[in-house]
N, C-alpha and C positions, 0 to 999 in steps of 0.2 A: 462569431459564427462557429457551428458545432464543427470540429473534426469528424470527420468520416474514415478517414486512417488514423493508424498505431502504428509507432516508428518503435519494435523493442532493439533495444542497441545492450547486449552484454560487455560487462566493462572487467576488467582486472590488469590495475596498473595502465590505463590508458588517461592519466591526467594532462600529457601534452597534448592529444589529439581531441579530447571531448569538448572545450569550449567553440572549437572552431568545427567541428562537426554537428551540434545544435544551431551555430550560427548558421552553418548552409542547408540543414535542412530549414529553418524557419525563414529560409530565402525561397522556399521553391515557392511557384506562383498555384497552391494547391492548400489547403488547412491542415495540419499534421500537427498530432501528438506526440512527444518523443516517451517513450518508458524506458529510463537508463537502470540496469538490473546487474547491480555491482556488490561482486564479489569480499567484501570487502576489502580493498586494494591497500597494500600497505603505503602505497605511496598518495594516498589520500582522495584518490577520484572520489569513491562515495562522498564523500564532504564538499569537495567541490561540485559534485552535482547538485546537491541540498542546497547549495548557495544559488546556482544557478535555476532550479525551482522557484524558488523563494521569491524571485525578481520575475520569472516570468510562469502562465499559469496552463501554460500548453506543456512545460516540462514536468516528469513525474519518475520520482525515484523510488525502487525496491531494493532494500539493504537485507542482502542474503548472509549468514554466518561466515562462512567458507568455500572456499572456491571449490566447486563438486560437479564442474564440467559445464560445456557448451550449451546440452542436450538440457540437463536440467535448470540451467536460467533458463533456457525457453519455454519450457515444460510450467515454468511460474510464471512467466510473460504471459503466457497468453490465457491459461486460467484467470489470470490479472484482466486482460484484455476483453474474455469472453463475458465477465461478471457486468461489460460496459457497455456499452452501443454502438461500438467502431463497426462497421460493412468488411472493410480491409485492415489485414494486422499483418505489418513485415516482419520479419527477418535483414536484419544487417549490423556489419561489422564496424567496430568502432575507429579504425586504423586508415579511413579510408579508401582500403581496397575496392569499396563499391562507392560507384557517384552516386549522391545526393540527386542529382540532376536526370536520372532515369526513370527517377519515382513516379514523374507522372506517364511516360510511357506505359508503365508497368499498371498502375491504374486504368490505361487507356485501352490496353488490351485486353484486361479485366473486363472492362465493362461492355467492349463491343462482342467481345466472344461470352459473354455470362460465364467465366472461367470461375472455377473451384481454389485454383493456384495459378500464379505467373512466377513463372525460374528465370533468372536472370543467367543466360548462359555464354560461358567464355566460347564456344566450341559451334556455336550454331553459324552455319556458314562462312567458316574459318575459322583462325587460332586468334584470339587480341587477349594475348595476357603482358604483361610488363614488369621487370624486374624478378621474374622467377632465374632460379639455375635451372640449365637442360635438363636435370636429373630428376627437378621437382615436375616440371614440366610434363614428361616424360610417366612421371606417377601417377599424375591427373588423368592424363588422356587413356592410359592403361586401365586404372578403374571405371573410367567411363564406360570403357567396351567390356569389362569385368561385367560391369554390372547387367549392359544389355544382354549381354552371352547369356547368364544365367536366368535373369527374372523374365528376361523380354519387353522391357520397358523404351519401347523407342523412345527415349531423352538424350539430347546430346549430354550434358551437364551434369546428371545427376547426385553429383557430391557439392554442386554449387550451393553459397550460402546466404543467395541472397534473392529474398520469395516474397511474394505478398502470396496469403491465404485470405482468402471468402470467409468469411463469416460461418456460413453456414458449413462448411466445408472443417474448418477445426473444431467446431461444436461435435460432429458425430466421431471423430478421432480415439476415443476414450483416454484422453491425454496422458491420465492417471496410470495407464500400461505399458507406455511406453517405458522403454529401459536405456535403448542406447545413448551415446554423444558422439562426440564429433561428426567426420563424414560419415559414420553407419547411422547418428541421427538426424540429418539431412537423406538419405538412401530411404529409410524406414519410413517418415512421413511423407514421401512422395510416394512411395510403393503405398500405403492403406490408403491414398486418395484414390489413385492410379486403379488398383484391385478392387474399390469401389465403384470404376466406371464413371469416375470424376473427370470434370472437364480440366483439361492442362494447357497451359499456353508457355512459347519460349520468347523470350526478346533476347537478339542481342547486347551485351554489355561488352565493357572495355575494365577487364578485372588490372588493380594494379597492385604488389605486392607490397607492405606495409614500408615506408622507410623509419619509422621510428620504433621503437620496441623491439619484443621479438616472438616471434612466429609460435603458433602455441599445438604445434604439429607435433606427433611423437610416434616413436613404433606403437605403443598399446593400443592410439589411435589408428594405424593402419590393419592391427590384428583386428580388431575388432569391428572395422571394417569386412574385412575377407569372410569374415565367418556369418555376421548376420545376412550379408545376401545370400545366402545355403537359407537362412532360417527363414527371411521373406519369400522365397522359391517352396518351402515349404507350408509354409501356412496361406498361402493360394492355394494348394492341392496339387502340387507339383505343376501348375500351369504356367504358363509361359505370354497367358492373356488374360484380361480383368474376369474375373471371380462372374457368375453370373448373377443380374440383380434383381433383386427380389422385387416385388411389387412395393411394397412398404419404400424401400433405399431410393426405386426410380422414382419415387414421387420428391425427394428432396436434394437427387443428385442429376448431372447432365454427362449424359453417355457420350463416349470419344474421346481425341487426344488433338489439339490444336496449335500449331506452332505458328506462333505471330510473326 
């Protein structure tokens, strides 16, 4: 049976966590493709992914030169993704901060609300995050209301990083423009769905903070943050609500904001 989802999972130095994290996605009771998009890790994941391809044929690996951020594996994920026939193409992290086990929620609300994007959000009617320090904690929730202050984006989560997109919804994205990573590139593609007048849904998730490896957070990543919500606040037209949509856009997008 065809997949109908794309699982793109960015790797760098995650070879303890990758076998056992294709093992539980090819446990959920739903057909999923995994696209592992590795850095090339000095500690051998690309290689170890290629083995694990090899054996099974829903796995599928992208060997990128150098590690050049978040934002751009994804940025080749899904140009990967959009050249195939997937409906839905995630976003998620290889550490297991995000369960396996929500994917089909996240599909399921996909499908009943015709959504553009589902965000998996730590923050929608209440806090379930695990093993953060108060300080990290405390950062998240900060840029949260950061971001709605400025853009107007009622989303609880909006730095979360773990989404399924529509098909049709990353196709008109112009992938090739986008610039940022880390949290300002999770910010930035929710903001051109969103200012599109794309349909948005939330599920709650139970984020859990990695125990193995280490955290790939940094100030450049928070500066650059702070500054593209000014530049998505600006390229709306100073609005603070979706962009107005032309006749052409409403024929391929669905107007509102929907929280599952």
């Amino acid at each position: 049976m065809a997949a109908e989802a794309l699982i793109i999972v960015p790797t760098y130095n995650e070879r303890d966590n990758l076998p056992q994290l294709i093992k539980r996605l090819m446990a959920q009771p739903v057909v999923l493709d995994v696209l592992v998009v590795d850095d090339n890790s000095p500690d051998g994941t690309g290689q170890l992914a290629d083995s694990i391809a090899a054996t099974n044929p829903n796995v599928h690996v992208m060997h990128r030169p150098s590690k050049s951020g978040l934002g751009r594996a994804y940025i080749d994920g899904f140009l990967w993704a959009l050249k195939r026939e997937y409906e839905f193409i995630f976003e998620m992290d290889a550490d297991f901060s995000h369960n396996p086990s929500d994917i089909p929620r996240f599909l399921e609300a996909a499908k009943a609300g015709d959504c553009d994007l589902v965000l998996g959000s730590r923050y929608k009617d209440g806090i379930r995050v695990i093993n953060w320090p108060l300080n990290r904690l405390l950062l998240s929730i900060g840029a949260a209301r950061y971001v709605r202050l400025i853009t107007g984006m009622e989303i609880s989560d909006p730095t979360g990083g773990y989404k399924c997109f529509r098909r049709r919804a990353l196709a008109t994205l112009e992938l090739e423009t986008v610039r940022s990573n880390g949290y300002s590139f999770q910010i930035e593609l929710t903001h051109r769905i969103w200012r599109r007048g794309g349909r948005i849904a939330e599920v709650p998730i139970i984020f859990t903070d990695r125990f193995q490896g280490t955290s790939k957070m940094s100030k450049h990543i928070v500066r650059e943050a702070l500054w593209m919500v000014w530049s998505l606040w600006i390229q709306n037209g100073l609005r603070r609500k979706p962009s107005p949509v032309s006749t052409a856009e409403s024929a391929s997008t669905v107007s509102g904001v929907s929280h599952a």
